[in-house]
C-alpha positions as CSV (number, residue, x, y, z in Angstrom):
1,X,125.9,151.3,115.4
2,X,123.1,151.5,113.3
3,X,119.8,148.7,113.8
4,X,117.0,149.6,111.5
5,X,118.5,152.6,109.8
6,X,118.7,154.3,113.1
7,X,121.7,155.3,115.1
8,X,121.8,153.6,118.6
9,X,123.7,155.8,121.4
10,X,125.9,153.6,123.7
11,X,123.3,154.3,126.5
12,X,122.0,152.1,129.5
13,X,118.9,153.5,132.2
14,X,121.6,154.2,134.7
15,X,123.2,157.5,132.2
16,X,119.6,158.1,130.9
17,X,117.9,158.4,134.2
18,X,121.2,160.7,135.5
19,X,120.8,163.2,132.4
20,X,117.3,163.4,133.0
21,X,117.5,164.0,137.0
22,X,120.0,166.5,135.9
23,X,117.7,168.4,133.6
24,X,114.6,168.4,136.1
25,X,116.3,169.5,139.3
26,X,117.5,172.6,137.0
27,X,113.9,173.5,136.0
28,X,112.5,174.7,139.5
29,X,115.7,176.8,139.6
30,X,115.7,178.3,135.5
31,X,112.0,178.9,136.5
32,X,112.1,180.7,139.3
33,X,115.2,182.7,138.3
34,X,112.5,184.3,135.9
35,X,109.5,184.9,138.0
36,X,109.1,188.7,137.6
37,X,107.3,188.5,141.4
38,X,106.4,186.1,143.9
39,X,102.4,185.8,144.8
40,X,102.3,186.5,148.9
41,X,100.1,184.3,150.5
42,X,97.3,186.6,151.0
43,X,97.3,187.1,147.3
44,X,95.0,185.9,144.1
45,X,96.7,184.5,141.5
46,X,96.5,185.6,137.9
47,X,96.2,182.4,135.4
48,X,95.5,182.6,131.7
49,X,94.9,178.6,130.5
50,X,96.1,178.0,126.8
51,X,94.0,175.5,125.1
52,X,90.4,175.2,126.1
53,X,89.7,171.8,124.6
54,X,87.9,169.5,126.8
55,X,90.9,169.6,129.3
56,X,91.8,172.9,129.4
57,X,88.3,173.9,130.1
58,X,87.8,171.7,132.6
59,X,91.3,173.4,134.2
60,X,89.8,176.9,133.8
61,X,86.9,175.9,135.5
62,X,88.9,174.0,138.5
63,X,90.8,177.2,139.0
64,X,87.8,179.7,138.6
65,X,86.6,177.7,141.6
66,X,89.4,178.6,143.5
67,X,89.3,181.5,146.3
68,X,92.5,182.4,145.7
69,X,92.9,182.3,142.2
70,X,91.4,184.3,139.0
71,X,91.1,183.2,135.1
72,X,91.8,186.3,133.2
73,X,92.6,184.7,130.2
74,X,91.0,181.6,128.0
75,X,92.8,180.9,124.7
76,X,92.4,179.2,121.9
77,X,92.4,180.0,118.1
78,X,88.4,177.8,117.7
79,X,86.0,180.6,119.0
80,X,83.4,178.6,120.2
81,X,85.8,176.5,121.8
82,X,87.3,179.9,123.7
83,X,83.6,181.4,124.5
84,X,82.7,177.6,126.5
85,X,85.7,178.1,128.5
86,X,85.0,181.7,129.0
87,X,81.9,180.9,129.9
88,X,82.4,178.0,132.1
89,X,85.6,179.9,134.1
90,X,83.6,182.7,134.0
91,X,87.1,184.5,132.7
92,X,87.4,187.9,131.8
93,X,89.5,187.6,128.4
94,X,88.7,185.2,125.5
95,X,91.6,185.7,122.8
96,X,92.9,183.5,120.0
97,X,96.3,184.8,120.5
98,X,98.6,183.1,123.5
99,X,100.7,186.6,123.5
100,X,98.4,188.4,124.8
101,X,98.6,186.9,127.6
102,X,102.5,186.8,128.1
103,X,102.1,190.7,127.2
104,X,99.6,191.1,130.4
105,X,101.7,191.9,133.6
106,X,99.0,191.1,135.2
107,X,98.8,187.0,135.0
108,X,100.8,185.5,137.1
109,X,100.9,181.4,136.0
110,X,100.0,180.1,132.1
111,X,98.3,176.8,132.2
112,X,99.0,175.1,128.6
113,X,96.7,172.6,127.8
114,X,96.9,173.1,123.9
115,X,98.0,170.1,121.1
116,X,101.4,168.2,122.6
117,X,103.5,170.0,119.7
118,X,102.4,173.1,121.0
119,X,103.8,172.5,124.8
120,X,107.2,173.8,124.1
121,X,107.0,176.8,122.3
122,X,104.1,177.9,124.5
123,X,105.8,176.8,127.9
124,X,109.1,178.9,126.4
125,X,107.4,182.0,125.9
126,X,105.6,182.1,129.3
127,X,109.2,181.8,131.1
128,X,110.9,184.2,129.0
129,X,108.1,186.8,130.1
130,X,108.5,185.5,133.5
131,X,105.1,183.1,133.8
132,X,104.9,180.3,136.0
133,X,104.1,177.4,133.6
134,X,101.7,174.6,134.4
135,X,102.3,172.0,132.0
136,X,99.7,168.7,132.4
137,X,102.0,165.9,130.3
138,X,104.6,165.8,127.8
139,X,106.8,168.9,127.7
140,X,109.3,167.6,125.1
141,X,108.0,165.2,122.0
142,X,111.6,164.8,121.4
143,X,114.5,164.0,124.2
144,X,116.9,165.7,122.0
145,X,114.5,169.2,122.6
146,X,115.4,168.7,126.0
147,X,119.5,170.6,125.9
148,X,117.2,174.3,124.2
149,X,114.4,173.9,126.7
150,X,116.6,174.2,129.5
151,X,118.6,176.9,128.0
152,X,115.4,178.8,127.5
153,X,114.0,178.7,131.1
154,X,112.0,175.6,131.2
């Protein structure tokens, strides 16, 4: 059926809500299939925070404040932008490039709080190198994303 040029799916909330419950309660499990280590409790925690807009500073400087937690990494491809948050988080990398962090062995959790388009491809990379991935809202700007995301760790 087709209402406005667009194709409707014979869908109700009842299959939508099932497919999505479906989708979450696999991510905790795709997720931690690919941690490369656990963090022991006695641990600090490596997180590099992707984005350092007025929310993803504000992240890196929450964390920075933590005991058990260390920001390594602040990234973002504005340079002043990168030196506030490095400054604020008091973190030891600034970089423009999100790989570098993925390539560090050393970080332990990504925190992406970059443009909404950008929360996929960022949140795919950090699984496949075996990050945990904080993401703060929309993961998907598209449902139909969903099917690849889970396929690639998320």
């Amino acid at each position: 059926m087709l209402v406005g040029g667009i194709a409707m799916v014979n869908s109700n909330r009842r299959r939508f809500l099932k497919r999505a419950g479906a989708l979450v309660s696999a991510v905790p499990l795709a997720c931690g299939a690919r941690a490369s280590r656990a963090a022991g409790a006695n641990e600090r925690i490596v997180v590099g925070v992707i984005g350092c807009g007025g929310r993803g500073t504000g992240l890196a400087k929450i964390f920075s404040q933590q005991p058990d937690a260390e920001v390594a990494y602040v990234c973002d491809p504005d340079q002043r932008r990168v030196e506030r948050a490095r400054q604020a988080a008091s973190a030891t990398h600034a970089v423009a490039d999100m790989r570098r962090i993925f390539d560090d062995k050393s970080v332990d959790a990504v925190v992406i709080a970059t443009c909404d388009h950008w929360h996929t491809p960022a949140a795919l990379l950090a699984a496949q190198t075996g990050k945990h991935v904080y993401v703060g809202k929309a993961l998907l700007a598209q449902c139909a994303r969903g099917p690849a995301a889970g396929r690639g760790g998320l």
